[in-house]
Backbone and ligand atoms as CSV (ligand in chain L), in Angstrom:
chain,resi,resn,atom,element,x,y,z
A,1,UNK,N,N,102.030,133.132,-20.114
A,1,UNK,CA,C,101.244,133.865,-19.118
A,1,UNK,C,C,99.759,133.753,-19.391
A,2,UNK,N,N,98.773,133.865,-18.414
A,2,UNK,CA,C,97.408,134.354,-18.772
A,2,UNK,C,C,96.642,132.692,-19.029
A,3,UNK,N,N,97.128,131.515,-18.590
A,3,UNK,CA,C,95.907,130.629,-19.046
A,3,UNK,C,C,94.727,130.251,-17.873
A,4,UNK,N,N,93.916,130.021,-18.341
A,4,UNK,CA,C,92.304,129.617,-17.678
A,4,UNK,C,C,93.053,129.674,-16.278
A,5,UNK,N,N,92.278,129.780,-15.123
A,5,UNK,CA,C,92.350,129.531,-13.982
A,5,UNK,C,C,91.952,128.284,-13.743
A,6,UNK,N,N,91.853,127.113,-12.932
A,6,UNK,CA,C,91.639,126.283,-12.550
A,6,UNK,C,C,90.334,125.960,-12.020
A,7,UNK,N,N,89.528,125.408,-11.459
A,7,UNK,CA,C,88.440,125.270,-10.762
A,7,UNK,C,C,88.886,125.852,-9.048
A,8,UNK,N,N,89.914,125.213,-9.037
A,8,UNK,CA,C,90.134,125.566,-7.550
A,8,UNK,C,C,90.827,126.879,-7.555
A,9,UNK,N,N,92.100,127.382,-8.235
A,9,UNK,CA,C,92.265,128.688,-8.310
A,9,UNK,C,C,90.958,129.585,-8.529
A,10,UNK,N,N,90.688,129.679,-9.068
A,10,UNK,CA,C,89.211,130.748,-9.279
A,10,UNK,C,C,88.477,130.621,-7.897
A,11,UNK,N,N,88.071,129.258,-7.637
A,11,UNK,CA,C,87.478,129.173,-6.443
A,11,UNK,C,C,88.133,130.199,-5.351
A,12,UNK,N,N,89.720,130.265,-4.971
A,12,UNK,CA,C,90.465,130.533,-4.062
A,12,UNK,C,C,90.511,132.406,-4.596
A,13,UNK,N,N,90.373,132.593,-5.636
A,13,UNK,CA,C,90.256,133.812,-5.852
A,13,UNK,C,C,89.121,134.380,-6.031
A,14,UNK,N,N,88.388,133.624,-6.324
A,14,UNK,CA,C,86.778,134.316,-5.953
A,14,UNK,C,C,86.435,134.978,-4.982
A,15,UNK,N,N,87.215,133.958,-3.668
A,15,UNK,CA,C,86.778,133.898,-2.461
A,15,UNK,C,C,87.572,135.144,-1.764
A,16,UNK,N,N,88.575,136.006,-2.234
A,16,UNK,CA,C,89.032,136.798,-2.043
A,16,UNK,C,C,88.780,138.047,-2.899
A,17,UNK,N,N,87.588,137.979,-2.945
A,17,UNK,CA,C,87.318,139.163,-3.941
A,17,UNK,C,C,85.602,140.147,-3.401
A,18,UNK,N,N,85.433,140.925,-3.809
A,18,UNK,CA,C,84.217,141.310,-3.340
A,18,UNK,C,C,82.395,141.332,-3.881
A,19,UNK,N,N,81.566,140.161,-3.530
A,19,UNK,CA,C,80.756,139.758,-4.061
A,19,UNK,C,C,80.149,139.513,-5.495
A,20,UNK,N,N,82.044,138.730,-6.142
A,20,UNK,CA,C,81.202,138.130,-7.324
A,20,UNK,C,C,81.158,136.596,-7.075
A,21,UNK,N,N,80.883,136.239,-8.493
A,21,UNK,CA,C,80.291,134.827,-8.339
A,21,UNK,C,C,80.116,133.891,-9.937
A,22,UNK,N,N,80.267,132.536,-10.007
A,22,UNK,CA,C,80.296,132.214,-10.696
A,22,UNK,C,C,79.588,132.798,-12.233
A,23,UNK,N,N,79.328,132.869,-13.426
A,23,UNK,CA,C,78.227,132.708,-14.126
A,23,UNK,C,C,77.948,131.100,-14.388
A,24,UNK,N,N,76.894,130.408,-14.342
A,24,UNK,CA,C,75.966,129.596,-14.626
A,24,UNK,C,C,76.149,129.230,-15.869
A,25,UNK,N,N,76.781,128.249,-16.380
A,25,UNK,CA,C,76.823,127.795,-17.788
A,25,UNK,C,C,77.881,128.580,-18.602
A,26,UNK,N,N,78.650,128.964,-17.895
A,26,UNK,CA,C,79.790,129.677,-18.742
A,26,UNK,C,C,80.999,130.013,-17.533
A,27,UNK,N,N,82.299,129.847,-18.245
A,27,UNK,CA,C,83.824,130.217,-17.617
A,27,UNK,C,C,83.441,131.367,-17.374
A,28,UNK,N,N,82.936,131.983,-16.442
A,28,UNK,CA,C,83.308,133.760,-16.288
A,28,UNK,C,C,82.520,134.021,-14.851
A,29,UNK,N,N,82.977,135.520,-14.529
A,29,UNK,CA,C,82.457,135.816,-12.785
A,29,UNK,C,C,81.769,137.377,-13.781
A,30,UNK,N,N,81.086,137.335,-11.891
A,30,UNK,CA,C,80.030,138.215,-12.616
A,30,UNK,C,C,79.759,138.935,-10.830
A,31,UNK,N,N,79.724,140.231,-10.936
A,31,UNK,CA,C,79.472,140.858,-10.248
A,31,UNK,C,C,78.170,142.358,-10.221
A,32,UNK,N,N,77.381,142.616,-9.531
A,32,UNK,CA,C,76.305,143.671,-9.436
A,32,UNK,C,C,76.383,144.604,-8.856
A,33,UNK,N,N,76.301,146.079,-8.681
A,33,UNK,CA,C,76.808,147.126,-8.397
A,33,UNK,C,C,75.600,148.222,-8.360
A,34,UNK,N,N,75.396,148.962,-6.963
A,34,UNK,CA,C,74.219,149.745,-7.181
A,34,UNK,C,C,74.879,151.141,-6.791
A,35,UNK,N,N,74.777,151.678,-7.034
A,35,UNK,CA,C,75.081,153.299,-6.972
A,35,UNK,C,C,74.367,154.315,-6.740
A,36,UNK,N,N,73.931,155.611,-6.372
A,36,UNK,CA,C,72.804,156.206,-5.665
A,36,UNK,C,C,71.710,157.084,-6.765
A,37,UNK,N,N,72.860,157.308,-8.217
A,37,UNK,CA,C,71.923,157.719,-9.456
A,37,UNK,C,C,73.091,157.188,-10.846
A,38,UNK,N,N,72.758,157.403,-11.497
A,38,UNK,CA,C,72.820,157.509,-12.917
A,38,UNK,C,C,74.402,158.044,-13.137
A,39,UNK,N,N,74.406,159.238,-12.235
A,39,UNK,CA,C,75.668,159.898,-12.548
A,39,UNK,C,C,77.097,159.162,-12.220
A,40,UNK,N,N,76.815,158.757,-10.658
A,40,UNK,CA,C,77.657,158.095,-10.110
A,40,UNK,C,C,78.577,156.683,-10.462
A,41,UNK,N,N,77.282,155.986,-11.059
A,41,UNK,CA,C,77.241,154.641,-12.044
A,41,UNK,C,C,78.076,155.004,-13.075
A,42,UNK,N,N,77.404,156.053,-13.703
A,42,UNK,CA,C,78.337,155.736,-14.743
A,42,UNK,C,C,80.197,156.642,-14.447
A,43,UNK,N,N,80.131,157.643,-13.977
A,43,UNK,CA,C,81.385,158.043,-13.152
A,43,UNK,C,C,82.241,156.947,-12.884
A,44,UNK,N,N,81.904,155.547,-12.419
A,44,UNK,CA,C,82.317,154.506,-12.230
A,44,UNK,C,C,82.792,153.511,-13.086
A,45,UNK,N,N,81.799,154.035,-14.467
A,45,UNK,CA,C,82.105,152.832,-15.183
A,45,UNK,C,C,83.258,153.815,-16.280
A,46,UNK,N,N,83.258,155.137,-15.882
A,46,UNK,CA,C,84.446,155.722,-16.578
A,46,UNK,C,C,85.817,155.275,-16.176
A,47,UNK,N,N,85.932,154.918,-15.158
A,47,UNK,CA,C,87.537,154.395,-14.306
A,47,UNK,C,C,87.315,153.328,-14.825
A,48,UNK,N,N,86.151,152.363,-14.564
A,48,UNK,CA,C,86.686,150.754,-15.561
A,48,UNK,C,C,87.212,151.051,-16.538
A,49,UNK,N,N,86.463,151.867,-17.665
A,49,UNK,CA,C,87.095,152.007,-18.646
A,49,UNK,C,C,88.223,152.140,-19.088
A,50,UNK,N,N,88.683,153.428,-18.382
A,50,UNK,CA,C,90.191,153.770,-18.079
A,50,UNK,C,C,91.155,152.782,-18.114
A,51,UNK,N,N,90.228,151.889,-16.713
A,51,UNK,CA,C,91.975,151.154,-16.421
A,51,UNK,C,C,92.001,149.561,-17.645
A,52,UNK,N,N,90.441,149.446,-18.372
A,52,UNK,CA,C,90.103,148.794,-18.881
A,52,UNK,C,C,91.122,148.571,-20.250
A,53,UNK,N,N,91.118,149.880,-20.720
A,53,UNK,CA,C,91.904,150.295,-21.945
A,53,UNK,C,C,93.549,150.131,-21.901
A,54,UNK,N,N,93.657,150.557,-20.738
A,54,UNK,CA,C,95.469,150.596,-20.058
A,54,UNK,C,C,95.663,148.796,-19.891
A,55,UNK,N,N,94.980,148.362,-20.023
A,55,UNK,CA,C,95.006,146.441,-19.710
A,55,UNK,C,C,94.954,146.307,-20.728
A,56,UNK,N,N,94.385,146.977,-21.953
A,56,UNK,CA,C,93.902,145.775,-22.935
A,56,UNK,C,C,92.877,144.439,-22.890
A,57,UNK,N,N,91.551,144.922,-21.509
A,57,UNK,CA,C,91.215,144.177,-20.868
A,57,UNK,C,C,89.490,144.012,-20.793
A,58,UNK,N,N,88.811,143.898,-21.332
A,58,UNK,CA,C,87.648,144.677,-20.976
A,58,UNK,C,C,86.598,143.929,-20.767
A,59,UNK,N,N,85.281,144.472,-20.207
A,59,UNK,CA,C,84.399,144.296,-19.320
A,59,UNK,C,C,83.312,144.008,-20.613
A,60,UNK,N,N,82.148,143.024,-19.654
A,60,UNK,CA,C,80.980,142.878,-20.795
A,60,UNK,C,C,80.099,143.103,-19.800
A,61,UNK,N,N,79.697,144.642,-19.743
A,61,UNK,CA,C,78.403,145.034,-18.738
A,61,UNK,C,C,77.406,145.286,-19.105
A,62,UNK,N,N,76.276,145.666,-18.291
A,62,UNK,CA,C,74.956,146.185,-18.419
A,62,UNK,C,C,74.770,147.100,-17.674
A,63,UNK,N,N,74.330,148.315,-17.737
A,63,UNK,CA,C,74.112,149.635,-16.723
A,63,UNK,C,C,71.987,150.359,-17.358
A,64,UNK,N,N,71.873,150.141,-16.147
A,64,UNK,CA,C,70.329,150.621,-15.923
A,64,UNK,C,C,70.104,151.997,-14.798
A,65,UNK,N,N,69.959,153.178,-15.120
A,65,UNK,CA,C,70.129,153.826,-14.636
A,65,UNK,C,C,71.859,153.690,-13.446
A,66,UNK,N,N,70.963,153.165,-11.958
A,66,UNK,CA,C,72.070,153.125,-11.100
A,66,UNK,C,C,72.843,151.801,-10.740
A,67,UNK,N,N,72.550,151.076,-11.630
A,67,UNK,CA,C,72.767,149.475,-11.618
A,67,UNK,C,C,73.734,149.193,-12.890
A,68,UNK,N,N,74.856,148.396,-12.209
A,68,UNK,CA,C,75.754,148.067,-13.120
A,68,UNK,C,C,76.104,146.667,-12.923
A,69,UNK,N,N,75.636,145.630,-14.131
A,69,UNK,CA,C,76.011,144.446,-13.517
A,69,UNK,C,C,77.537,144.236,-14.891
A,70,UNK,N,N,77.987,143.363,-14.128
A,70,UNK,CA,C,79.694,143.355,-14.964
A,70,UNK,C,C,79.685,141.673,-15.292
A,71,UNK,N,N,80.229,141.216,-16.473
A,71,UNK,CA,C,80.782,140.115,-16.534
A,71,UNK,C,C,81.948,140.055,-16.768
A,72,UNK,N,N,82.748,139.736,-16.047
A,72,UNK,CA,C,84.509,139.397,-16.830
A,72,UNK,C,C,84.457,138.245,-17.465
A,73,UNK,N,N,85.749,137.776,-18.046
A,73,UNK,CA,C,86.187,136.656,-18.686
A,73,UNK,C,C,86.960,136.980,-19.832
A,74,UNK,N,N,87.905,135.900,-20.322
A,74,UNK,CA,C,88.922,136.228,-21.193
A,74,UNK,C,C,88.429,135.482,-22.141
A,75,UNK,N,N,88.341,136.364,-23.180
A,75,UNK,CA,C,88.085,135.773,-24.516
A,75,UNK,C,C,88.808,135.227,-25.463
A,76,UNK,N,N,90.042,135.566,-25.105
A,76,UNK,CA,C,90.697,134.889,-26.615
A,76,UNK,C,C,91.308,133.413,-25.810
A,77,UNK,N,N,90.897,133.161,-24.301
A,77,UNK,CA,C,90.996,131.444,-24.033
A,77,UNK,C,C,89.383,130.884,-23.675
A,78,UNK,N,N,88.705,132.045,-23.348
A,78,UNK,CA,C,87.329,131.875,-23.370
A,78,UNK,C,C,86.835,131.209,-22.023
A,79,UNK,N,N,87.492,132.130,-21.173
A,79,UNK,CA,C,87.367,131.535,-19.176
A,79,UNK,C,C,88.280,132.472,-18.801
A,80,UNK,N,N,88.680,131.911,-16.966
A,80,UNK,CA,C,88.875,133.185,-16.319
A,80,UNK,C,C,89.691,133.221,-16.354
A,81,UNK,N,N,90.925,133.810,-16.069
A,81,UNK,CA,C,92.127,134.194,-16.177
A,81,UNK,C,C,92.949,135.551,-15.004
A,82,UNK,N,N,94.014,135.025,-14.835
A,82,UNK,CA,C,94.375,135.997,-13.839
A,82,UNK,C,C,94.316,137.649,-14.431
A,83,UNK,N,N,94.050,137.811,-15.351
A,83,UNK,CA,C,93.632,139.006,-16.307
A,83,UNK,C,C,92.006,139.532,-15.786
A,84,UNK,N,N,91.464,138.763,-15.480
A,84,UNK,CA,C,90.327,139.129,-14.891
A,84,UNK,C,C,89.858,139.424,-12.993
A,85,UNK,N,N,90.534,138.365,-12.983
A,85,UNK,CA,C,91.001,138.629,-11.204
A,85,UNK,C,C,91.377,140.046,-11.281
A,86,UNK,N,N,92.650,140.586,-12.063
A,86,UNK,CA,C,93.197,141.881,-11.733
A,86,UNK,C,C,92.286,142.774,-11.755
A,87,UNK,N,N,91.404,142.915,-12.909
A,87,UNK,CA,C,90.398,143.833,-12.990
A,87,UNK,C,C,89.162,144.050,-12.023
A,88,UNK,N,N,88.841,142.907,-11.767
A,88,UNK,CA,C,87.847,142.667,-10.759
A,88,UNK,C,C,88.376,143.478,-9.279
A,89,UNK,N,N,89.791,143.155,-8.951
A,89,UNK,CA,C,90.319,143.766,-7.689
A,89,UNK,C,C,90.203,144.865,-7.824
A,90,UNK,N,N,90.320,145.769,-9.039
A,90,UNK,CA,C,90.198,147.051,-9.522
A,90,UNK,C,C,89.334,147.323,-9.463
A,91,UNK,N,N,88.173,146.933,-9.809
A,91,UNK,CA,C,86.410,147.212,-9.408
A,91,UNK,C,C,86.843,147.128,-7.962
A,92,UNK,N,N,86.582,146.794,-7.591
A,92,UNK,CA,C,86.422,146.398,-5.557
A,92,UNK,C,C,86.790,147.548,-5.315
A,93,UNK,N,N,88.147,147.824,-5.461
A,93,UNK,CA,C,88.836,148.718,-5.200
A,93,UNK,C,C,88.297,150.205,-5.415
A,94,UNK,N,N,87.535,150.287,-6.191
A,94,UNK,CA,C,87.221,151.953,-6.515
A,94,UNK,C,C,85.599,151.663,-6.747
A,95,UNK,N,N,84.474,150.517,-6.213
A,95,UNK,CA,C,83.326,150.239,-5.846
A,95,UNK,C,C,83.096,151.500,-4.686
A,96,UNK,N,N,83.959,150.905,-3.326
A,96,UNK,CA,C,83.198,151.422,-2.515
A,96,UNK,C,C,83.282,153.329,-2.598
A,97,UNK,N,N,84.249,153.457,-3.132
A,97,UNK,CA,C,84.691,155.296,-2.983
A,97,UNK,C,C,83.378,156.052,-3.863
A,98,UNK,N,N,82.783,155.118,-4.931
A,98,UNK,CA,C,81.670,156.090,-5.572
A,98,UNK,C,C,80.915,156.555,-5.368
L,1,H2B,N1,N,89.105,141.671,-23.250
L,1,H2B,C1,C,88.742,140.483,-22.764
L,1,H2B,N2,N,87.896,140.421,-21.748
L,1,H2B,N3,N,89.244,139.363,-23.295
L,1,H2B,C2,C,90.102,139.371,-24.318
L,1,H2B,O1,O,90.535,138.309,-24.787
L,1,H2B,C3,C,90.487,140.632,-24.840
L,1,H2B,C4,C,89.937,141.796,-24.272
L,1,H2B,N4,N,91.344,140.723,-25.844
L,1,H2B,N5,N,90.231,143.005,-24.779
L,1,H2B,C5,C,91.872,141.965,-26.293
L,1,H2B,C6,C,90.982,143.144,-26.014
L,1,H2B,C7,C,92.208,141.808,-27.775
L,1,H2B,O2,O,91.036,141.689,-28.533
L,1,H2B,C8,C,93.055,142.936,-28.318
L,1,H2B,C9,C,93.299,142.758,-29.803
L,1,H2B,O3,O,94.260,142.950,-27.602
């Protein structure tokens, strides 16, 4: 289970996902997230966490006040993986409700 995605799988799942996007010189997607303060942001990045921990799965972000930018990617093959797709759908998924 769990190896690299393909060029074209990723492509095909990118494209079904909500405004992420390659990273530039590295296997991984990367998505940006604005929120209305501080509180909310991070309120948000408490459910990643959550479901982060319940995966065994986790996120390499940055949070600035109301700005949360996210990188996924799987590290122990070191690219994307349907392990990251899942999570990412999980962001999308509980993005817009914050
Ligand atoms: N998160 C990510 N993004 N990639 C991994 O390979 C990974 C992880 N491995 N979280 C997990 C933890 C591993 O280190 C533990 C020991 O299961």
């Amino acid at each position: 289970m769990g190896g690299k995605l393909s060029a074209d799988e990723r492509a095909a799942r990118l494209s079904e996902l909500n405004g992420w996007q390659s990273v530039a010189g590295r296997d991984a997607i990367e998505r940006s997230l604005e929120f209305a303060d501080f509180n909310e942001a991070f309120g948000f990045m408490t459910r990643v966490a959550i479901k982060a921990q319940e995966m065994d799965h986790h996120p390499e972000w940055f949070n600035v006040y109301n700005v949360v930018r996210i990188t996924l990617s799987s590290h122990d093959v070191n690219g994307v993986t349907q392990r990251d797709v899942e999570l990412a759908r999980f962001i999308d998924s509980i993005a817009n409700r914050a």
